[in-house]
C-alpha positions in Angstrom: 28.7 -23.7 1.2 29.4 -25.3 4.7 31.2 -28.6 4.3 31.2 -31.2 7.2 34.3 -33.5 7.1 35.7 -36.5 9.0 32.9 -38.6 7.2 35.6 -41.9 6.7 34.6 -44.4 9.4 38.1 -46.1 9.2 39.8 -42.6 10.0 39.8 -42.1 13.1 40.1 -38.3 14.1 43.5 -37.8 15.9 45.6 -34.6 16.2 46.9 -35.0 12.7 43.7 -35.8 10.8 41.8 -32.8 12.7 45.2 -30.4 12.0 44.5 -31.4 8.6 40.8 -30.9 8.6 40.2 -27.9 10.1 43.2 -25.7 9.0 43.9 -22.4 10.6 40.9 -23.2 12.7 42.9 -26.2 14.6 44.9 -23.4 17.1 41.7 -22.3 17.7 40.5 -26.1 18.5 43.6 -26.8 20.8 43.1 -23.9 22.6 39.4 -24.7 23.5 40.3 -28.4 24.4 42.9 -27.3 26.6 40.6 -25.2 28.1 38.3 -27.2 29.0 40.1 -30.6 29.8 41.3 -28.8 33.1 39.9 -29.1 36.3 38.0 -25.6 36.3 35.5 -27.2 33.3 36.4 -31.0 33.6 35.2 -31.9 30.9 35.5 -34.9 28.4 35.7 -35.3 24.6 34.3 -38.3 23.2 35.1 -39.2 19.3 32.5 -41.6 17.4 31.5 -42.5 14.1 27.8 -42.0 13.8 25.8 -43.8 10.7 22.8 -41.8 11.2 25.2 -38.5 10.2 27.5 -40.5 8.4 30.7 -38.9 10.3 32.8 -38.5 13.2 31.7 -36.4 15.8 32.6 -35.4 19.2 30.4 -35.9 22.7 31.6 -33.4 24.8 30.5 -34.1 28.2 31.2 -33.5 32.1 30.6 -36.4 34.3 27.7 -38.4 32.7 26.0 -34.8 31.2 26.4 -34.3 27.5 27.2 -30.6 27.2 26.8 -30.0 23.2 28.2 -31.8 20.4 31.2 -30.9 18.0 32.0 -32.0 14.4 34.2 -30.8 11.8 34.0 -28.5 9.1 35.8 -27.3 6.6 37.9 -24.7 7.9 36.0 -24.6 11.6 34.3 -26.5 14.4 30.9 -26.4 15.4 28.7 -27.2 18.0 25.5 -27.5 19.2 23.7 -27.2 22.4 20.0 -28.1 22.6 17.6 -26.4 25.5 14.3 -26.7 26.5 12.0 -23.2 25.9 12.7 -22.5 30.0 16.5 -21.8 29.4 16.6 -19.0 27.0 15.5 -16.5 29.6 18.5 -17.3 31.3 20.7 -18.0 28.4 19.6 -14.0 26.7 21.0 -13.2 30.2 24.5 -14.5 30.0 25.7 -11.5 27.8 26.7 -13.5 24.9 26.6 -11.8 21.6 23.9 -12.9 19.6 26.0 -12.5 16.2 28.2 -15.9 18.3 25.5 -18.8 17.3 22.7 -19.8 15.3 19.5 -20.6 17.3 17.7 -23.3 15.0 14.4 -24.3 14.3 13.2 -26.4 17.2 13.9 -29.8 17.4 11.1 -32.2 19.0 11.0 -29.7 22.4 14.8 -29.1 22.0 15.9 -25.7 20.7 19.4 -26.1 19.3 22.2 -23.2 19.4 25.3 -23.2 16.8 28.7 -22.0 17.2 30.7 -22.1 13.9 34.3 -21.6 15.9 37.1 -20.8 13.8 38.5 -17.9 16.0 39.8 -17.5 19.3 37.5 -14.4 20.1 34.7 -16.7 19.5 35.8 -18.6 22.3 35.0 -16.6 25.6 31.0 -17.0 24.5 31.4 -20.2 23.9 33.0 -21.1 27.5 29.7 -18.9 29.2 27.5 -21.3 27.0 29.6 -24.6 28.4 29.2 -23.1 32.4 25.5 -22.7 31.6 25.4 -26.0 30.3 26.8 -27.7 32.8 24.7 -26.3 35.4 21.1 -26.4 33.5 18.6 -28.7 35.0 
């Protein structure tokens, strides 16, 4: 059973409290931050405590877009992108392999798509998804 963590308001996630949380997975999670915090992706991650979810979770965003969201589980990351119906054309397009994410059940007109990372294989599909993102209007 899938465990989110990170759920204590007063803990703030830094380095040591996600090493902690995520395991093996955290080499995984440097790697994609690094990634992505350089100029190529530019992009931002955002730590807050939510009470509607009742844990920490990440915004990760370029300029002012939100590109998915990221929260902690135990032993891996996920996150979720959310699309309208006139992106999945183009997203089948993008060659990722459709064993990388979860496509859920609608949400309002928002069709999210889960990545459970805990491997850096994983994370080539996940960077297509992010360029996608970035540019979707």
């Amino acid at each position: 059973m899938e465990t989110m963590l990170l759920k204590e308001q007063e803990i703030y996630p830094s380095k040591e409290v996600l090493k902690s949380a995520l395991g093996k997975a955290y080499n995984v999670f440097e790697e994609f931050e690094a990634l992505l915090t350089k100029d190529e992706f530019a992009i931002n991650f955002d730590w807050h405590y939510y009470k509607d979810s009742k844990a920490w979770l990440c915004k990760v965003s370029h300029k002012k877009k939100t590109v998915c969201w990221l929260s902690v589980w135990d032993g891996f990351f996920k996150t979720s992108f959310f699309f309208l119906e006139r992106h999945l054309e183009e997203i089948a397009a993008l060659g990722i392999d459709e064993n990388s994410f979860i496509m859920e059940k609608t949400w309002g007109k928002m069709i999210p798509f889960i990545f459970n990372i805990n491997n850096k294989k994983q994370i080539p599909d996940l960077l297509k998804m992010i360029q996608y993102k970035k540019g979707a209007k």
